[in-house]
C-alpha positions in Angstrom: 0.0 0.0 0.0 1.2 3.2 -0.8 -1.3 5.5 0.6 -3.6 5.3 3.0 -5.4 8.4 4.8 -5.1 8.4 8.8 -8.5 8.5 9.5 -11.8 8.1 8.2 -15.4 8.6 8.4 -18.4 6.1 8.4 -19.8 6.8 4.7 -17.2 9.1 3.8 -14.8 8.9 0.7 -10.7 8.0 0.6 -8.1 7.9 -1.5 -6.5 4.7 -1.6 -3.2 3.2 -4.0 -0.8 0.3 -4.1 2.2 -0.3 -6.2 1.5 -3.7 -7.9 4.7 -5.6 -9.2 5.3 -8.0 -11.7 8.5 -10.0 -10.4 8.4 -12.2 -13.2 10.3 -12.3 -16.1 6.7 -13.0 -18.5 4.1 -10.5 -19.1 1.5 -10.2 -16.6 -2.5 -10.1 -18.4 -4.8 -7.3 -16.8 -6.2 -8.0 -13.4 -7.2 -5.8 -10.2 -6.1 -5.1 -6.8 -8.9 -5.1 -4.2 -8.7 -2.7 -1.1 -10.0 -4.2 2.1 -10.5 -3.0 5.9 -9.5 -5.8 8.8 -9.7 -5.3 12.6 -6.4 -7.4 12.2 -2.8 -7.5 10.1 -3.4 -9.8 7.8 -5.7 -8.9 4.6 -8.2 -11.3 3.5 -11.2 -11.7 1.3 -12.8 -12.4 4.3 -12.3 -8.4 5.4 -14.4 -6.1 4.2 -13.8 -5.3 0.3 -13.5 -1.0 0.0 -13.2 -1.2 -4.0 -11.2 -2.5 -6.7 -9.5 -1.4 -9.4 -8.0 -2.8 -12.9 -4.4 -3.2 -13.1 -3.2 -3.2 -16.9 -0.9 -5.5 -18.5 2.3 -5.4 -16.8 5.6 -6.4 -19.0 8.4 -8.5 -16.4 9.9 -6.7 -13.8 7.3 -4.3 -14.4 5.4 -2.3 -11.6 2.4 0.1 -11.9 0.8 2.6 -9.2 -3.1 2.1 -9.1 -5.6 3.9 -6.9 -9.2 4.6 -6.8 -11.8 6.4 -4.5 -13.5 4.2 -2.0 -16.6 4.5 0.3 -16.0 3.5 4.1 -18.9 2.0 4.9 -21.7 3.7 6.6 -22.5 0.4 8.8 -19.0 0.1 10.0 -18.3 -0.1 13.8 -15.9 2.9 14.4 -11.9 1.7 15.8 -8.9 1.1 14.4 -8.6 -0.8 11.3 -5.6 -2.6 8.9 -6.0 -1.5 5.1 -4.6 -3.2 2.6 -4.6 -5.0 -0.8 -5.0 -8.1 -2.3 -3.8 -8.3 -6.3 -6.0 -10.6 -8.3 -8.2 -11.4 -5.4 -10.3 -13.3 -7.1 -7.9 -15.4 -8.2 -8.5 -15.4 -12.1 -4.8 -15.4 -12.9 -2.5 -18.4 -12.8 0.7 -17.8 -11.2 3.7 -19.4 -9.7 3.4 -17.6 -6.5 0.2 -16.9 -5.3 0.7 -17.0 -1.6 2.5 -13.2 -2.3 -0.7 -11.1 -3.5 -1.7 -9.7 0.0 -0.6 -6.8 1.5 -1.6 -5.1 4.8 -1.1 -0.7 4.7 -1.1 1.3 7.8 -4.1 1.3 10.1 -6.9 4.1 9.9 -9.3 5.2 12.6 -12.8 5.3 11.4 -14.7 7.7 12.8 
């Protein structure tokens, strides 16, 4: 995660991004990156999804900044939360690794 606002409020908007890398040495198709809230580190698609957003082709060894606008939800409990990302969350691609798609971003406080 690259950017992640400090706090938040129930039904309000944020801007989030993550740098999504292509360590391999083959082309990467199009895919997304999810952004998800978790009342602990690690970021699942069990958490609650925030948004996702396409990630284009990426050539090897090739990374690519996304981002999108995302709506806290209005029926949140307020606290402390993890944001992260999960690339290809829905697991459409085939790749060697997959166990390296999730990453947690700094905590907000929702309001």
């Amino acid at each position: 995660m690259r950017r992640v606002p400090r706090g938040a409020n129930r039904g309000g908007v944020v801007a989030l991004s993550a740098t999504v890398a292509n360590p391999s040495s083959a082309a990467a198709p199009a895919s997304t990156v999810a952004f998800y809230l978790s009342t602990d580190g690690p970021i699942t698609t069990a958490d609650a999804l925030l948004g996702s957003v396409v990630v284009p082709t990426l050539a090897g060894g090739a990374q690519q900044v996304v981002g999108s606008s995302v709506t806290i939800p209005a029926t949140l409990a307020t606290g402390t939360y993890f944001v992260g990302a999960i690339a290809d969350d829905t697991g459409a691609l085939r790749e060697s690794i997959e166990s390296n798609n999730s990453r947690p971003g700094n905590t907000v406080t929702v309001n």
